[in-house]
C-alpha positions as CSV (number, residue, x, y, z in Angstrom):
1,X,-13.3,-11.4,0.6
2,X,-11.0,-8.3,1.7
3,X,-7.1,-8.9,2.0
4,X,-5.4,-7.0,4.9
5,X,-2.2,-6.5,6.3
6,X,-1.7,-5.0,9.7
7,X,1.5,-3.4,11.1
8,X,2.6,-1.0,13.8
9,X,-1.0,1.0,14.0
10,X,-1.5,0.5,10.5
11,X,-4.3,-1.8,8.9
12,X,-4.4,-1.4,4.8
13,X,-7.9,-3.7,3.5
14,X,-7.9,-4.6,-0.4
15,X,-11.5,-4.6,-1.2
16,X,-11.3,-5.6,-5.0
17,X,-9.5,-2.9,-6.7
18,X,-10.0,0.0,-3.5
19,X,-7.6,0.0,-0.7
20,X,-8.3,1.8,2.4
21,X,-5.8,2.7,4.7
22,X,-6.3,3.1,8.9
23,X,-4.5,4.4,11.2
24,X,-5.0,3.7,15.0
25,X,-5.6,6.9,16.8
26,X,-6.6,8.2,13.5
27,X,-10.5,9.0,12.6
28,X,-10.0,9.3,9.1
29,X,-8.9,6.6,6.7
30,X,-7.2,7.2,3.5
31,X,-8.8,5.7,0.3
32,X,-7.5,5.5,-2.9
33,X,-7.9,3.2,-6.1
34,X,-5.2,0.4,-6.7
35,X,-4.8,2.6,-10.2
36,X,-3.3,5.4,-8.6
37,X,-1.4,2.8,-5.6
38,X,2.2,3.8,-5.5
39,X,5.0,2.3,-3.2
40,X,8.2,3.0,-2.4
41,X,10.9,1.0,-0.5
42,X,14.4,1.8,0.4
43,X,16.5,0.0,2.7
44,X,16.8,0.9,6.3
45,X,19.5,-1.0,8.4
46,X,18.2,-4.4,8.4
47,X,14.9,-4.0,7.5
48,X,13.0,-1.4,4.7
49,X,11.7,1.9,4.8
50,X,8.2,2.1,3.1
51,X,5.8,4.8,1.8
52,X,2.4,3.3,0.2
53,X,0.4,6.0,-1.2
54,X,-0.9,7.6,-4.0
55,X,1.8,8.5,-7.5
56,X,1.8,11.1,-8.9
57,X,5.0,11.9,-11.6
58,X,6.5,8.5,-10.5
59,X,6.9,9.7,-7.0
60,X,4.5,8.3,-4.2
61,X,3.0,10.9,-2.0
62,X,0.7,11.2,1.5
63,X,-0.1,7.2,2.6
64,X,1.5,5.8,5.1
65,X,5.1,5.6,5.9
66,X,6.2,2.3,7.8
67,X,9.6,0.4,8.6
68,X,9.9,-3.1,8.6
69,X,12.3,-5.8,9.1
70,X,13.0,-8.6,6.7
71,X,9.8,-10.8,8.0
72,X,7.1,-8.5,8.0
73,X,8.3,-7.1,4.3
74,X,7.8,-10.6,2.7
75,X,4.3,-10.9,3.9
76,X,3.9,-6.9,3.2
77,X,5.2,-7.8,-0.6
78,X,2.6,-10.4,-0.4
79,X,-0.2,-8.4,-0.1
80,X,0.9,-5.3,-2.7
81,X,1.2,-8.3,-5.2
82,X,-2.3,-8.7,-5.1
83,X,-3.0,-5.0,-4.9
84,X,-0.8,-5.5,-8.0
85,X,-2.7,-7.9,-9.9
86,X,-5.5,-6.1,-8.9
87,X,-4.7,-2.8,-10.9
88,X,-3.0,-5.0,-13.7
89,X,-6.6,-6.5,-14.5
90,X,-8.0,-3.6,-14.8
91,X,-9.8,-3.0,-18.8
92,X,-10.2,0.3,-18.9
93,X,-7.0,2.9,-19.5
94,X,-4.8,3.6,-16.1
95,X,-4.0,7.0,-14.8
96,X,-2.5,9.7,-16.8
């Protein structure tokens, strides 16, 4: 079974080891492998500012960009751990 998160248009699906990110007014989803999965957090205020996309050089780039306050970030850190543990069971080599 697929593990999503939803927040402010946003709805990211883990299916296995793909995630597929949607956008609400958006035809196109984004789709990337949880190899390549990159996130970035900084604080904002109260809450976080968050990029999930692809990394490239350490850096994460395209994906979504989202804020979120102290609540939704927990059960947002919730769902990249098994995005996580998805790409850290992985056999074969990660990207280069």
């Amino acid at each position: 079974m697929a593990a999503e998160f939803h927040h402010d248009g946003y709805i990211f699906v883990l299916d296995g080891r793909v995630m597929d990110v949607f956008h609400q007014g958006t035809p196109d989803a984004m789709r990337f492998h949880v190899a390549f999965m990159g996130v970035d957090v900084k604080p904002k205020g109260d809450g976080f500012k968050v990029r999930v996309g692809t990394v490239v050089g350490g850096q994460v780039f395209g994906g979504a960009s989202l804020t979120m306050d102290a609540v939704t970030f927990e059960r947002f850190r919730a769902f990249v751990a098994l995005a996580t543990a998805a790409r850290d069971a992985a056999t074969g080599p990660g990207p280069s």
